[in-house]
C-alpha positions as CSV (number, residue, x, y, z in Angstrom):
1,X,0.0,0.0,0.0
2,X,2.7,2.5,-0.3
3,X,3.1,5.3,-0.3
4,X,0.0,5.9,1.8
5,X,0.9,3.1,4.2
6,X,4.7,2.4,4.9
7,X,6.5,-0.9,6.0
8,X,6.6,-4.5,5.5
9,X,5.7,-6.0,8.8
10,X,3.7,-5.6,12.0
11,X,7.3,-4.3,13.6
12,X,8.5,-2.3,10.8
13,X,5.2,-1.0,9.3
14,X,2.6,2.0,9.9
15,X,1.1,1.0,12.9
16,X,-3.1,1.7,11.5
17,X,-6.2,1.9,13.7
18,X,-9.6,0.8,12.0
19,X,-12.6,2.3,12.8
20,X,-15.9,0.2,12.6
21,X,-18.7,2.4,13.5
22,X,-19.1,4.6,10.2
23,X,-19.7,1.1,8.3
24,X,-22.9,0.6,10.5
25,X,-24.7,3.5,9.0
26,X,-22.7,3.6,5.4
27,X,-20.9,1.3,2.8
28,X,-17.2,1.9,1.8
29,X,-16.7,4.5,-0.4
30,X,-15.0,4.7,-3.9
31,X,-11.4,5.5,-3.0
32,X,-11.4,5.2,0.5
33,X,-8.4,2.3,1.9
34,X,-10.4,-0.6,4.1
35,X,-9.6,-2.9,6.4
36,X,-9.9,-6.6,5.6
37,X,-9.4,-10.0,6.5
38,X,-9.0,-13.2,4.4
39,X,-9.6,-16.4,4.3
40,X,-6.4,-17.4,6.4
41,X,-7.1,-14.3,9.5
42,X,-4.8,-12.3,7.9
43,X,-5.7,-8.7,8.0
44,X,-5.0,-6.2,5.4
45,X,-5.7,-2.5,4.4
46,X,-6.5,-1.8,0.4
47,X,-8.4,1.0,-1.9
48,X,-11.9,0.7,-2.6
49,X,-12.2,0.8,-6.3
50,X,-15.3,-1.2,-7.7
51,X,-18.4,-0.9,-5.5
52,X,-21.2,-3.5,-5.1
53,X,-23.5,-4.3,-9.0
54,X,-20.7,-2.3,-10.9
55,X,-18.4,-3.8,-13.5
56,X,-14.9,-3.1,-13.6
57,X,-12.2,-3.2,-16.8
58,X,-8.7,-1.5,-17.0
59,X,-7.4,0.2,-20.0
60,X,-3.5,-0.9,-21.1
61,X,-2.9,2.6,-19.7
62,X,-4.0,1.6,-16.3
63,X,-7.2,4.2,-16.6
64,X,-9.9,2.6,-14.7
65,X,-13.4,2.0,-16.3
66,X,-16.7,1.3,-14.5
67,X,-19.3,0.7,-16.2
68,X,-18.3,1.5,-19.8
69,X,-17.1,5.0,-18.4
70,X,-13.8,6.2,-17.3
71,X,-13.2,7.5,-13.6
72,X,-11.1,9.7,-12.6
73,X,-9.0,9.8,-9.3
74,X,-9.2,12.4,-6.8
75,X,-7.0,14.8,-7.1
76,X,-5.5,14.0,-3.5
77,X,-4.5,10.5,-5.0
78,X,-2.5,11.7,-8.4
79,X,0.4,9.4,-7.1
80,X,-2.0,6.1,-8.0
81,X,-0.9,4.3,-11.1
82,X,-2.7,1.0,-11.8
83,X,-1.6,-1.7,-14.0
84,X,-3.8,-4.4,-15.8
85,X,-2.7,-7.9,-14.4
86,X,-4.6,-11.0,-13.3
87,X,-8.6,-10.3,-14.1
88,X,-8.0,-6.9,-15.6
89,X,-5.7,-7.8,-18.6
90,X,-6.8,-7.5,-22.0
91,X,-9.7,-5.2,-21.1
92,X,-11.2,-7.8,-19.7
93,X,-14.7,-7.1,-17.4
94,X,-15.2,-8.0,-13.7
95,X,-18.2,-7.8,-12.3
96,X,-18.4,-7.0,-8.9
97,X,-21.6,-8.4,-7.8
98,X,-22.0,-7.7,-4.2
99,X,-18.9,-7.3,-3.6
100,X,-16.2,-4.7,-3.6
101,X,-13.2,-4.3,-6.4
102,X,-10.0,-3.4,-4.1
103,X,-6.4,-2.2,-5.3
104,X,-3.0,-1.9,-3.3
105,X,-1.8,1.7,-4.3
106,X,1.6,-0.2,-5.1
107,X,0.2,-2.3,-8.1
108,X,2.9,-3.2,-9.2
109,X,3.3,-6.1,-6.6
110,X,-0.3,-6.2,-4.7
111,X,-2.6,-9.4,-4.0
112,X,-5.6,-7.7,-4.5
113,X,-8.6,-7.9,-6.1
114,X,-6.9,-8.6,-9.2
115,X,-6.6,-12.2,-8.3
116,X,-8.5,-12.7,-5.3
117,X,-12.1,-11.3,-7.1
118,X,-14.0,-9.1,-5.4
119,X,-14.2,-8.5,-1.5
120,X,-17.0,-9.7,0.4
121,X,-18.7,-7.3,2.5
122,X,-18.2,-10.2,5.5
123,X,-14.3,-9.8,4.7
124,X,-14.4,-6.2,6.0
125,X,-13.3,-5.5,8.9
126,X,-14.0,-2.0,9.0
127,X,-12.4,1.8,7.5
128,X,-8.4,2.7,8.2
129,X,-8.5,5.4,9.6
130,X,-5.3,7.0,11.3
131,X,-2.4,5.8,11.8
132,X,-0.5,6.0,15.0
133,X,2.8,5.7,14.6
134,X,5.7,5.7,14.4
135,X,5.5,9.6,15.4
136,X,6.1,11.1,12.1
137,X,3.7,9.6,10.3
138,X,1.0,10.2,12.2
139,X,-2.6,11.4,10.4
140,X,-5.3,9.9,8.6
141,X,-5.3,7.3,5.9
142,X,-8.2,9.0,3.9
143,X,-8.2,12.4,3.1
């Protein structure tokens, strides 16, 4: 997930808290980094890309389509560049059913959603929201 999150372990590595409540009144939001865990208890933070009945395809460029249109990214996240591998090469289509698409902001080398298929709303654990420490990274994960 760099450069938003930094590290490579739990001893090295941003140290993140999660918040759960907002999720019990709203769903993830386009862009925003969740918390989740999979099938083996691991838990991991990644970008909400594709949301729940939208269909997903990436361009050669890396430009994100949903639903036959182009999205843009917030300005706030210029520094993402995407790269079609596993279910998104060849302009392929995903559909995201009730799930959600997610993306590592290092895409490069991320086990996301590209080959795990959408997230399952169980799967989330909740929304990162600041992280702690060490001290000079302190602030929140989502803009």
């Amino acid at each position: 997930m760099k450069p938003t999150l930094l590290g490579e372990d739990v001893k090295t590595g941003d140290l993140v808290l999660t918040e759960r409540v907002s999720l019990w009144f709203r769903r993830p939001c386009r862009w925003e980094v969740i918390t989740l865990r999979r099938d083996d208890g691991v838990q991991i933070m990644k970008r909400v890309v594709g949301l729940p009945g939208e269909k997903i395809q990436m361009r050669r460029s890396g430009q994100i389509v949903i639903d036959d249109k182009e999205i843009t990214t917030p300005d706030a996240l210029g520094f993402l560049r995407y790269f079609p591998f596993g279910n998104l090469v060849d302009n392929k289509t995903v559909d995201c059913g009730d799930g959600y698409f997610v993306l590592g902001d290092y895409s490069q080398d991320s086990d996301d959603s590209r080959f795990n298929g959408p997230v399952r709303p169980a799967e989330i654990v909740g929304r990162a929201w600041l992280i702690l420490a060490p001290n000079g990274r302190r602030g929140f994960v989502n803009p």
